[in-house]
C-alpha positions in Angstrom: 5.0 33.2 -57.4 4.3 37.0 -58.1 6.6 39.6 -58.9 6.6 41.1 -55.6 6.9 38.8 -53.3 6.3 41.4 -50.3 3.7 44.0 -50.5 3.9 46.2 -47.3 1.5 49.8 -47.8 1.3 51.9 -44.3 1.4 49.0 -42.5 1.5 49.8 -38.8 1.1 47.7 -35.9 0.9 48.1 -32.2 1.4 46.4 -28.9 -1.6 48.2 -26.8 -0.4 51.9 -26.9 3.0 51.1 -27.9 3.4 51.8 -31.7 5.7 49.2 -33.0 5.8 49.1 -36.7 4.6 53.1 -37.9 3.0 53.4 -41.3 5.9 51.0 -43.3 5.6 50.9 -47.3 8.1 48.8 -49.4 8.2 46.1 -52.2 10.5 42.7 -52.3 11.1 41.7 -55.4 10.4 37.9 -55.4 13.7 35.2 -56.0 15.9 38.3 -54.0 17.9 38.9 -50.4 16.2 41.5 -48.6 17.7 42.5 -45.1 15.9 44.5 -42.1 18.4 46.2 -39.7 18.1 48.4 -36.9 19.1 48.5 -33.3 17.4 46.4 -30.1 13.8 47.4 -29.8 13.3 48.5 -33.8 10.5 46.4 -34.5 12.7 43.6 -36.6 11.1 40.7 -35.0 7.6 42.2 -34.6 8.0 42.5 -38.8 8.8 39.0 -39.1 5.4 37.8 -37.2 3.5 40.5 -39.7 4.9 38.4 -42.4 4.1 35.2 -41.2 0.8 36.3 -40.9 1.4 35.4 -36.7 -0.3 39.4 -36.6 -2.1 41.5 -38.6 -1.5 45.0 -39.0 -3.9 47.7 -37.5 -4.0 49.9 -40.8 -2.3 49.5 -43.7 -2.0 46.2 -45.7 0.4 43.6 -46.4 0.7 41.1 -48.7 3.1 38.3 -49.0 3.3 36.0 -51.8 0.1 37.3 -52.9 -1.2 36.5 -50.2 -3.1 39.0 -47.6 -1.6 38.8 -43.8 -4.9 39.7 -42.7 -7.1 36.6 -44.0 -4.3 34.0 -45.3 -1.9 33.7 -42.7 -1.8 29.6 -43.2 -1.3 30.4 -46.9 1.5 32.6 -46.2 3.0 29.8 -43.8 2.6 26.9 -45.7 4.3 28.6 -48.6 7.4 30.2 -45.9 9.7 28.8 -43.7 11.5 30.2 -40.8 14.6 30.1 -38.8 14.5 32.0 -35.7 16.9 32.7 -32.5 16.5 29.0 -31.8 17.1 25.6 -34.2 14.5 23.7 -32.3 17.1 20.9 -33.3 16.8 17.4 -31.1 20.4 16.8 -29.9 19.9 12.9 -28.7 18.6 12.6 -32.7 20.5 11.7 -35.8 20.6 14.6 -38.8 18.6 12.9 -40.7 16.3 11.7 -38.3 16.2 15.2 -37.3 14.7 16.1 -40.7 12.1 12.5 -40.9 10.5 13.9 -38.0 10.1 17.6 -39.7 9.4 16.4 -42.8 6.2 14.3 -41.2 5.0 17.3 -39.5 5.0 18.8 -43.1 3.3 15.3 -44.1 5.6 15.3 -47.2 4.9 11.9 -48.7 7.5 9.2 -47.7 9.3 9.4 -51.3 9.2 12.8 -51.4 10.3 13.0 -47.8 13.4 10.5 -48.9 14.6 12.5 -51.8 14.0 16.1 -50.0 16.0 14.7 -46.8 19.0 13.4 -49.3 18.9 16.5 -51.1 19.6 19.0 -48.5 21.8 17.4 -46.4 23.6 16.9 -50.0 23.5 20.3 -50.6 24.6 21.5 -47.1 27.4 18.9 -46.8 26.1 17.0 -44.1 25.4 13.8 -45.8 27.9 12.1 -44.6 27.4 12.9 -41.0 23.9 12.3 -41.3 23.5 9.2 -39.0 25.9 10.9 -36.4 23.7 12.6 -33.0 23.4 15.9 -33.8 24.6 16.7 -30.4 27.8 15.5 -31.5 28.1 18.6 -34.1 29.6 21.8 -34.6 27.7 25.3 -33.9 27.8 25.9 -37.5 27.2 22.3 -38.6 23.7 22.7 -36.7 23.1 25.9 -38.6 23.2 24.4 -41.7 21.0 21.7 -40.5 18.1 24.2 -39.2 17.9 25.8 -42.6 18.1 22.3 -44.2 14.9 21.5 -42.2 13.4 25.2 -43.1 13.8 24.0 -46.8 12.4 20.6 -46.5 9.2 21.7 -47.7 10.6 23.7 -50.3 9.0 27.0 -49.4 9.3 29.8 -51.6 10.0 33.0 -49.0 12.5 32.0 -46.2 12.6 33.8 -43.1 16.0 34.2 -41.2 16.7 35.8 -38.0 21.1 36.7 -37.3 21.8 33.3 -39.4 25.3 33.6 -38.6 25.3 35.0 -34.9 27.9 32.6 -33.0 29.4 31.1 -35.8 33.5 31.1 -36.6 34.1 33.3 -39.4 35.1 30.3 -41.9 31.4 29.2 -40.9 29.8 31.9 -40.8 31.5 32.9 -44.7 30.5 29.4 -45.7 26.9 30.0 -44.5 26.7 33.1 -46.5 27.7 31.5 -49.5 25.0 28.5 -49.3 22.5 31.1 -48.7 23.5 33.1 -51.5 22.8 30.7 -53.4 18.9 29.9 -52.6 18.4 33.4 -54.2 20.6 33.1 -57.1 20.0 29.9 -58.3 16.9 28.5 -56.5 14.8 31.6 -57.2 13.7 32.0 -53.5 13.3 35.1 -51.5 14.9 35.2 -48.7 14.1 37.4 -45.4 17.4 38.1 -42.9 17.2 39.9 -39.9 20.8 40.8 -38.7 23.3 43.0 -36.7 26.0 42.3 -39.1 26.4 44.9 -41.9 29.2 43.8 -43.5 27.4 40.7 -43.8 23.9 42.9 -45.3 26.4 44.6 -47.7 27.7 41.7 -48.9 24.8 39.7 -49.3 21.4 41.7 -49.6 19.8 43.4 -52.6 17.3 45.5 -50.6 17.9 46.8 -47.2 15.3 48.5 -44.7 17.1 50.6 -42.1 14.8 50.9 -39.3 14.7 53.1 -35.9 11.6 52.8 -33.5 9.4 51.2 -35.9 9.8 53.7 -38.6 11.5 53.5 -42.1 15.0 55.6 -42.0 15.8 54.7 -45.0 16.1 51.8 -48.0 17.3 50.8 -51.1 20.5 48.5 -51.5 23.3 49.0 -49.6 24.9 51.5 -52.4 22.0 53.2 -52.7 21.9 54.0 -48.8 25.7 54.8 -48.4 25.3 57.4 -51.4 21.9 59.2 -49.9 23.2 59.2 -46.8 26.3 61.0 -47.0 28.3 59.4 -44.5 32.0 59.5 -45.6 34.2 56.2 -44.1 37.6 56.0 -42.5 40.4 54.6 -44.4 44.1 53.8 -43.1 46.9 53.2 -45.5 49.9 51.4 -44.4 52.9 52.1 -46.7 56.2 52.7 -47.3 57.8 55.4 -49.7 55.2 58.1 -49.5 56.0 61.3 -50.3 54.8 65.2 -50.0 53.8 65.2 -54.1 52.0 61.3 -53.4 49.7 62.7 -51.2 49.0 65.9 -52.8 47.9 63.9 -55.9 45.6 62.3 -53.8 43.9 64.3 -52.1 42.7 65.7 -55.4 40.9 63.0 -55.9 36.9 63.6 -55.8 36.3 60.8 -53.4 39.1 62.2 -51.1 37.4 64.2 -48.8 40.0 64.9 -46.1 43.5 62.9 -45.9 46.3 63.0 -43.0 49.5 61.6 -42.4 50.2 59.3 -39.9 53.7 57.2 -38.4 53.3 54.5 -41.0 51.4 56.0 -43.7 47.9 57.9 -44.1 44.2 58.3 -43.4 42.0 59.4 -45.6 38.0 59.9 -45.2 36.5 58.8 -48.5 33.2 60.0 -49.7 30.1 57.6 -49.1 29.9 55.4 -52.5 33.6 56.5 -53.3 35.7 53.4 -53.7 39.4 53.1 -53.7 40.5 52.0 -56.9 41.8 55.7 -57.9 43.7 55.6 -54.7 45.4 52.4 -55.7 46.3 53.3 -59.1 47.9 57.1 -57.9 50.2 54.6 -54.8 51.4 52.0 -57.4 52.2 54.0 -59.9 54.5 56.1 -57.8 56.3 53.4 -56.5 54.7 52.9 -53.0 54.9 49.5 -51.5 50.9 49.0 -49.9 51.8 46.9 -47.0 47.3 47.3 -45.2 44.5 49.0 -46.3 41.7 48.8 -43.9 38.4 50.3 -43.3 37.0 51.7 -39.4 33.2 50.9 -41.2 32.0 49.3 -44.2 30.3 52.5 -46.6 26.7 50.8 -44.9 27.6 50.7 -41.3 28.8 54.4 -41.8 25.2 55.2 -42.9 24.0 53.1 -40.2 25.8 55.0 -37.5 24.6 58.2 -38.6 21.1 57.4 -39.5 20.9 55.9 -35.9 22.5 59.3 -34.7 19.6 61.5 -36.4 16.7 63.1 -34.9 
């Protein structure tokens, strides 16, 4: 595996006349999480097929696992694996018959194909429903399953496209988590396309923000909040605040506006600013902190307003 495992240098690409991907440059760092985001029509899914090799860019290059898009598409593929808006899961089959029948199209050998079956579903938590009909299972029990069949092959870039879209949140966290831990401990790279960006901020080390094809902005999810600008929403629900309280506070740097409301304040706090000063000035003057929420995460902020630019 390179360094890089994605090499993208004014790629562009485009359906007839319709420019869909516009002149796109960006490295992934190889064993990392990097997430594309952008609204309906942005050119998320026309990125994945570029790096899949499925299309080739007009100008610009793109390489993927040191591989070119261009001339070693099958390279590419044999080396990725990809989960898209549907499982392709056989509900009338077993789990684990659901994975013999995948790992033969791989044509893994048959004690390979043994040990890789056993050591997903291990790792998933599915082993022991693994001889029940998989129509029999939960929504997030099948998700699990389709990226257990993506890894079968053990590929070393894995594509993912809204993981967690329709899943409960226990499901949905748990799915994160196993993910998570492809990168961190199995060294693979991992590709997610999603809507969710508190699920991007908590997860991803790179994020492309992208509007219409073009680049709006990247980095990780710090990185963006902070260039950006965009200041979030905080409420404070307390009990005990006082006049001198929330002069103190709004002294603080990341304190860019504050207002009292029925059952406490709201403050707007500066993008990258967290709350830990805001904590320590309410406890130690007595306060009782009964909720602190956020409208947006510091990402979907800078989301909101990239999206609002001209």
């Amino acid at each position: 595996m390179t360094d890089a495992a994605i090499v993208m240098r004014s790629a562009t690409f485009r359906y007839g006349e319709r420019e869909a991907l516009h002149d796109l440059s960006f490295q992934v760092a190889a064993g990392t999480i990097f997430s594309v985001v952008g609204p309906n029509g942005a050119g998320k899914s026309t990125m994945m097929k570029l790096l899949l090799g499925l299309i080739q860019p007009v100008e610009g290059t793109v390489q993927v696992l040191g591989f070119d898009v261009s001339s070693q598409g099958q390279q590419i593929r044999e080396r990725s694996a990809a989960l898209l808006e549907h499982t392709g899961l056989y509900d009338r089959l077993s789990g684990e018959t659901n994975l013999e029948f995948y790992a033969r199209v791989w044509r893994l050998p048959p004690d390979q194909r043994n040990r890789r079956i056993r050591d997903v579903l291990m790792h998933f938590g599915l082993w022991e429903r693994r001889r029940d009909l998989v129509g029999t299972w939960s929504r997030g029990m099948k998700q699990k399953l389709a990226i257990a069949r993506a890894l079968l092959h053990e590929p070393e870039l894995l594509l993912l496209d809204e993981p967690t879209a329709g899943l409960d949140p226990v499901a949905a966290a748990d799915l994160r988590q196993l993910v998570a831990g492809l990168a961190e401990r199995g060294g693979m790279t991992i590709f997610m396309s999603t809507h969710n960006l508190h699920e991007v901020e908590e997860m991803a080390d790179q994020v492309v923000v992208l509007r219409e094809g073009r680049i709006m902005a990247s980095g990780s999810p710090a990185e963006i909040a902070r260039a950006t600008g965009s200041p979030r929403t905080v409420t404070v629900v307390a009990a005990g605040l006082t006049q001198p309280v929330v002069d103190a506070l709004s002294q603080l740097p990341e304190v860019v506006s504050i207002a009292r409301v029925s059952d406490g304040l709201t403050m707007q706090i500066a993008a990258g600013g967290g709350l830990s000063s805001v904590i320590q000035v309410l406890t130690a003057a007595g306060v009782q902190i009964h909720d602190v929420r956020s409208t947006h995460s510091e990402l979907e902020s800078a989301f909101l307003k990239l999206m609002e630019e001209r």
